[in-house]
N, C-alpha and C positions, 0 to 999 in steps of 0.2 A: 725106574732105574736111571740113574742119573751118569750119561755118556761126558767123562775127563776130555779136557780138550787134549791132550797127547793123541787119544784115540782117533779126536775130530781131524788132526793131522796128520797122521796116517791115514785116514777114508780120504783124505783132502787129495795128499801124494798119489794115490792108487786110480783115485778118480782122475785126475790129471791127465794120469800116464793111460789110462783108456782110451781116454780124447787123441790123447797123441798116437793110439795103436789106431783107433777110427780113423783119422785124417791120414795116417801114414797109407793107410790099407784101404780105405773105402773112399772117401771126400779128394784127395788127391788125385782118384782115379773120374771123376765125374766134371768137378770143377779147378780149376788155377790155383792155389794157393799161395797168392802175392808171388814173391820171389823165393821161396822155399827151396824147390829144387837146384834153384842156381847158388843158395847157400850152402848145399848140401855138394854139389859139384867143387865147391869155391871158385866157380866161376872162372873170371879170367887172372885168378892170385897165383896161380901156376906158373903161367907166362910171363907174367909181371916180376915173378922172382928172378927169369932169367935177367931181364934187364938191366941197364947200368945204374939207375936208380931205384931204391928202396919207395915201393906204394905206402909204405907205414915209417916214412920217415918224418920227422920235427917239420921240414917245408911245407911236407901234403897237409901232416896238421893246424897249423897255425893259416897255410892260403885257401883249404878248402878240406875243412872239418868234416863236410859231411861224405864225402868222400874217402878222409880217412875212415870213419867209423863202419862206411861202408866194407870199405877193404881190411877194417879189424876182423868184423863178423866171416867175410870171405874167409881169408885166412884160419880162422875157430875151422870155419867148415870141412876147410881144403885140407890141414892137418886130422880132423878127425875122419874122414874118407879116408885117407892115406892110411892109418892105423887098424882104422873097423871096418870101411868099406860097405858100411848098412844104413842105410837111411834112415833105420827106425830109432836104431843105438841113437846116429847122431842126431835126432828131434826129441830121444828122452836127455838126451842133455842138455839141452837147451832147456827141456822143459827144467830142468831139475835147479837149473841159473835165477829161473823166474821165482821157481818156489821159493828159494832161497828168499829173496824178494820178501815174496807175499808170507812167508812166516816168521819176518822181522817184523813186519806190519802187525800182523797179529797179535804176535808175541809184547808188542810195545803198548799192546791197547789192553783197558781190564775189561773184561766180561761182559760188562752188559754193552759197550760199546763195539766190541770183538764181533760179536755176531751180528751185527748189520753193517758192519764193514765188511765181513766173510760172505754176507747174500750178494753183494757184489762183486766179488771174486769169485764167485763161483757160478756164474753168468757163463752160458755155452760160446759166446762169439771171444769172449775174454778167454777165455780157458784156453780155445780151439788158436789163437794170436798169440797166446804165450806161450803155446806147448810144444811148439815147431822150430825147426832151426829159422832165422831172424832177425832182423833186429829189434824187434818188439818182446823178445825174451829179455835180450840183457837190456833194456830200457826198465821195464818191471823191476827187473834184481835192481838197479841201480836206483828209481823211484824208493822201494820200496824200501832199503836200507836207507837213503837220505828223510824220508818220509818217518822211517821209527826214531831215528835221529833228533828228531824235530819232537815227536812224540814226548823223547826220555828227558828233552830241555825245558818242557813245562813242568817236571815234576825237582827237577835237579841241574844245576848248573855244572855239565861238563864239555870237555872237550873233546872234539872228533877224533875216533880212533882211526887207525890206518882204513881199516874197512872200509870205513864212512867218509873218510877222506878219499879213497881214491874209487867209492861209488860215485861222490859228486864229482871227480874227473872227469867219471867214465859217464857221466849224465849231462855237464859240459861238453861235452864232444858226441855225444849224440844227438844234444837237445839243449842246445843252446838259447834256443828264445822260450825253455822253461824259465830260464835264469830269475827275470823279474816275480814270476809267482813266487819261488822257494824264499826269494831274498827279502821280500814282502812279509809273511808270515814272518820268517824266522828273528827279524830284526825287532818286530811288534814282542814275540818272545823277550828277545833279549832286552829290551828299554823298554817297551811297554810298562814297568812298572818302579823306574827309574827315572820318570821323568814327571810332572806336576800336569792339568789340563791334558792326560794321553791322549785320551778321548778326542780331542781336538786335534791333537797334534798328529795323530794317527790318520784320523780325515784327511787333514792340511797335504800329509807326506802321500794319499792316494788320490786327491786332484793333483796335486803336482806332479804325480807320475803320469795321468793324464797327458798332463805337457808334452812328455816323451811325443806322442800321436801330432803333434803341432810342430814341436819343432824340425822330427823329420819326415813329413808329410810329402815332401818331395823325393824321399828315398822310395818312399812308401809307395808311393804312384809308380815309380819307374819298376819295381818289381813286380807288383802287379796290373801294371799297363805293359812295363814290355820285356822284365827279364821272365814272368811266367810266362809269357805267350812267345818268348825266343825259345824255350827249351820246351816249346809242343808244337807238333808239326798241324797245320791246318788241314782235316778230314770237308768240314763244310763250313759253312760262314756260322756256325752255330756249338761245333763242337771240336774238342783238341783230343789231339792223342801227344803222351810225352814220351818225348827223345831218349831221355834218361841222360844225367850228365855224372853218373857216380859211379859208373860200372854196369849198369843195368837199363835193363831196355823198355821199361817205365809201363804203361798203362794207359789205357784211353780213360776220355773224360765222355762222360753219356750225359753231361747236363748239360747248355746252355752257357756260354760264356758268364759267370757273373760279375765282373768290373766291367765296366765300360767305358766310366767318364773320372777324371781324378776327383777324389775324395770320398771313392766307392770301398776305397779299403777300409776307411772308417765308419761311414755312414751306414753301410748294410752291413756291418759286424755283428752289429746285434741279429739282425736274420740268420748270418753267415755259420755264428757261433752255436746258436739251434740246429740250426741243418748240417753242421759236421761234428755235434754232440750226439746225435737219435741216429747220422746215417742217412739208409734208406728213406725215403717217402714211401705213404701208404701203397702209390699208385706203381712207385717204382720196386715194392716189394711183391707186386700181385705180375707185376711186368714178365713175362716168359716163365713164369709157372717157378720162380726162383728163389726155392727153400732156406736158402742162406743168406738172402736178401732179408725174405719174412723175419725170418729169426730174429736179426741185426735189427730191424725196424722194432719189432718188439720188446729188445732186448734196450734199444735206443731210449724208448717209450719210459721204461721202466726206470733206467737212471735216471731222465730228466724229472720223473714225478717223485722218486726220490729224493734227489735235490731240494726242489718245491717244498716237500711235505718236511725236510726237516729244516728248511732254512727257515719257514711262515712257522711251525709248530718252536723253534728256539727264539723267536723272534722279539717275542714278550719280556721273556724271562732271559736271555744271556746278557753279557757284559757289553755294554757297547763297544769300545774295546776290541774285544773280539770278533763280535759282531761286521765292525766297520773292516777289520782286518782281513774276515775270510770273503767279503763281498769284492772286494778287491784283488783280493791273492785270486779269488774264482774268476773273475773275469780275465786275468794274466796270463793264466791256464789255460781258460778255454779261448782266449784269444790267440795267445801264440801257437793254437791245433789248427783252427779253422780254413788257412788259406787252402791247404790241398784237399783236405779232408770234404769241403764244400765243393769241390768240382766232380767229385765221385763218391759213391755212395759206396763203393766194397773199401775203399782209400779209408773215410770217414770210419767204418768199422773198425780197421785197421790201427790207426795214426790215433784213434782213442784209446786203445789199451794201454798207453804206457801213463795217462793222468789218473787209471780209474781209483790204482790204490791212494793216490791221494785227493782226488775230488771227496771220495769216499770218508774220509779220515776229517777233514775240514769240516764236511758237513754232519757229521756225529760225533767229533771230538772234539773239537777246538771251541763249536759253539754250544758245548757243555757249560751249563752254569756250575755245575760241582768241577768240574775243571780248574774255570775261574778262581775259585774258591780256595783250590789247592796251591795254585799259581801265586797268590796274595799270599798262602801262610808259608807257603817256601822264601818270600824276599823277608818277610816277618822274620823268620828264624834266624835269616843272616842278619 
């Protein structure tokens, strides 16, 4: 018998909202769940309403984005408390922001591509990061509508609807050093097949983004030589704990400083980018008997060989084209995750849920030769 995906969406929702009744009701009560609770309180958006200035005003946004989006999500929280007053209601809405998300994803993909982009959405650390109050819910919904977006303009040239315009606001302001990967792919879309030598030119336009890493290499150094290490307070010559500069009272780092000397931002990116894609390490998964460590490392394990297996398995047969385009857009990705995501392994779990539905999508869709093929006979017809 043959299960309609309508159906597989429904099991998808139910399963979801399980996760969310588990971590509301059991995992909550065992381990930290990032900053959940204090989304769920809204934190300090209470107090801040009394005040003479607005936390969610045009200033906060444009001086310090991340703070606004911080105080967006407070806010979502501190209004649904006030209304429900139940932790759970308010973590099924979040979850329900995310689904939103991941069933625009879906929905944008056909079938034989749908379900292995679904095996990674349905990954327990993914599920358990997106199903919770957050801001790794509305990062998903937002990914995930600008992500189908991208999807519906290989097949048809249109314009962003409101939606989709003000998912990529709302992905701007949360996630702002996504920017280069989404803007990478989507432009390869749109010219990629408007211009003579793409292939070339496609290259040209991702060592020259390159460049970006050269010319500000001096920014680069100061944030991670001294604006990360200003906003963590020193524990021992070896490890930080962070201050939190957003509203929130931030997390320790259990690894080892990793910059050290300038030009470490770059030069270990490559290590950096594996160790805040997978998380965990083996040895830091086995470290105090820590189930949701394991998990996250196996879970890490799984997309990286993911990746692997469809980039080598498309590697022969896709377009170069495309090809050059998603190797590029993937390093963007997973470059602008790594900085925090590397200094802590529950962080790295965390801070990767909001790229998976499009890691995901790039590496089973985009480097589709039947894709390609479609993409050709749509500028054909114009």
């Amino acid at each position: 018998m043959k299960i309609s995906w309508q159906l597989i969406y429904i099991i998808l929702y139910f399963y979801r909202t399980s996760i969310t009744v588990i971590a509301d009701i059991y995992l909550s009560r065992i381990t930290t769940l990032g900053d959940n609770q204090t989304y769920i309180l809204g934190g300090d958006f209470a107090s801040d309403l009394s005040g003479e200035s607005s936390v969610l005003s045009l200033t906060v946004l444009i001086d310090a984005p991340r703070k606004f989006a911080t105080q967006l999500t407070l806010a979502l929280g501190y209004y649904l408390n006030s209304y429900f007053g139940m932790a759970l209601i308010i973590n099924l809405f979040f979850q329900t922001i995310a689904f939103i998300g991941i069933i625009a994803v879906l929905k944008a993909l056909e079938p034989q591509h749908r379900k292995w982009v679904l095996f990674l959405l349905v990954m327990p650390s993914f599920t358990i990061w997106s199903s919770i109050a957050g801001k790794e819910a509305i990062v998903v919904f937002a990914v995930g509508i600008v992500t189908a977006y991208l999807i519906k303009i290989t097949k048809k040239n249109k314009l962003p609807n409101i939606k989709e315009l003000l998912s990529a606001i709302l992905l701007l302001i949360f996630k702002a050093q996504y920017l280069p990967a989404f803007l990478f792919i989507y432009f390869t879309v749109i010219l990629g097949n408007k211009i003579h030598q793409k292939s070339f030119i496609i290259l040209l336009a991702g060592l020259m983004s390159l460049s970006f890493l050269y010319i500000e290499r001096d920014r680069l150094n100061d944030i991670t030589l001294i604006f990360i290490p200003k906003n963590f307070v020193n524990l021992t010559h070896k490890t930080l704990v962070y201050s939190g500069d957003d509203g929130l009272a931030g997390g320790r780092s259990t690894r080892e400083v990793f910059w050290k000397e300038k030009g470490d931002y770059i030069w270990k990116s490559p290590k950096g980018m594996i160790m805040a894609l997978v998380g965990p390490t083996y040895k830091e998964a086995l470290l105090n008997n820590n189930k949701l460590h394991l998990l996250g490392f196996l879970e890490g394990m799984l997309i990286l060989i993911f990746l692997m297996i469809f980039v080598l398995y498309h590697s022969k047969n896709a377009s170069a084209v495309l090809f050059i385009a998603v190797i590029f857009t993937l390093f963007w990705i997973l470059f602008a995750s790594y900085p925090f995501g590397v200094m802590n392994p529950g962080t790295a779990i965390r801070y990767r849920t909001g790229i998976i539905p499009f890691i995901g999508v790039l590496a089973v869709y985009f480097l589709s030769q039947n894709i390609h093929e479609k993409w050709l006979k749509k500028n054909r017809i114009k």
